[in-house]
N, C-alpha and C positions, 0 to 999 in steps of 0.2 A: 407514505413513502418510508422506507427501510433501508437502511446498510446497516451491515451484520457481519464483523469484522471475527475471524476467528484462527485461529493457529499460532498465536503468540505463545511463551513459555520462558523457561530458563534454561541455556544452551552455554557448551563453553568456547571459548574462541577455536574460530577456526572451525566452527560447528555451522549447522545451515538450519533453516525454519523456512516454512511455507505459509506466507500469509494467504486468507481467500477473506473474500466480501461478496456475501449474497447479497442483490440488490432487489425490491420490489418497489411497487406503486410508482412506478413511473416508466416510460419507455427506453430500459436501458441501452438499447444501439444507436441511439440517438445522441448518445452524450458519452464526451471525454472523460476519462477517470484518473483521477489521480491517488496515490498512495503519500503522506505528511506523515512527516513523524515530530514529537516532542521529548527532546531527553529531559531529566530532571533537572528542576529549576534554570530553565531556556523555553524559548521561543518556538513555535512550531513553525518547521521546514518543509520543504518540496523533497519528496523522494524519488518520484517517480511522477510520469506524464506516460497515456496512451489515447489516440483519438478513436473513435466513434469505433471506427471499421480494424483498429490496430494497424496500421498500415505504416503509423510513425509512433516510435518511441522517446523521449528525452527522460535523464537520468541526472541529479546531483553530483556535480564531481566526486564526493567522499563516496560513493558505492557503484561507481563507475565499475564496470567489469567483474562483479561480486553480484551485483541485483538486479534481476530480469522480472519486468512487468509483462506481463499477460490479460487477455480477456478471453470469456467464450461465452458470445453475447445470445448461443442457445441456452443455457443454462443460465443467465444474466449476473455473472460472476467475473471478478479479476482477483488476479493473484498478483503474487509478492516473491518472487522465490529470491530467498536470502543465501548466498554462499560465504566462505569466509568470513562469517562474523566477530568482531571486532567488539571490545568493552564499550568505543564510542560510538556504537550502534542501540545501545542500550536506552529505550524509550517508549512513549506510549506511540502507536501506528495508529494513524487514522485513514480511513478512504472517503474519499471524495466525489462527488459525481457534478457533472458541470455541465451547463449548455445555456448561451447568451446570460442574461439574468439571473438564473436559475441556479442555486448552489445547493447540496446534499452533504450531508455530513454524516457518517457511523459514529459509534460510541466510543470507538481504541480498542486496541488489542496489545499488552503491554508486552516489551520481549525484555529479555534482559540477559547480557550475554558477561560474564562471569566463571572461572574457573572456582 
């Protein structure tokens, strides 16, 4: 099993990034994905929520209307698209994959948003 988080960088506010996570060894359409993030020295958070088929989204209130989650379960990939990025955005992003029991982890993709 694999997730493979990539497109993080350093952007300045107000700036946007597109996260993506290749997923393998496992039957990606079959399971909800999430996107977590960790700022430095805090807690990792829920960023994002999409199920199976994308059919429902849920979103953090702090990137409410700024961060659209995606999947395109031919390619076995979801995305992150970041708009108006904010310094308190600034953190390592991890993807998540999810189904009953079963939890998936990637390794982070750090962003850091900084003028």
């Amino acid at each position: 099993v694999q997730l493979v988080e990539s497109g993080g960088g350093m952007v300045q506010p107000g700036g946007s990034l597109r996260l993506s996570c290749a997923a393998s060894g496992f039957p990606f359409s079959a399971y909800f994905m999430s996107w977590y993030r960790q700022p430095p020295g805090k807690g990792r958070g829920l960023v994002a929520f999409i199920t199976n088929t994308g059919g429902s989204t849920n979103y953090a209130d702090s990137v409410k209307g700024r961060f659209t989650i995606s999947r395109d379960n031919g390619k076995n990939t979801v995305y992150l698209q970041m708009n108006s990025l904010e310094p308190e955005d600034t953190a390592v992003y991890y993807c998540q994959a999810e189904l009953a029991t079963k939890q998936y982890w990637g390794q982070g993709t750090q962003v850091t948003v900084s003028s």
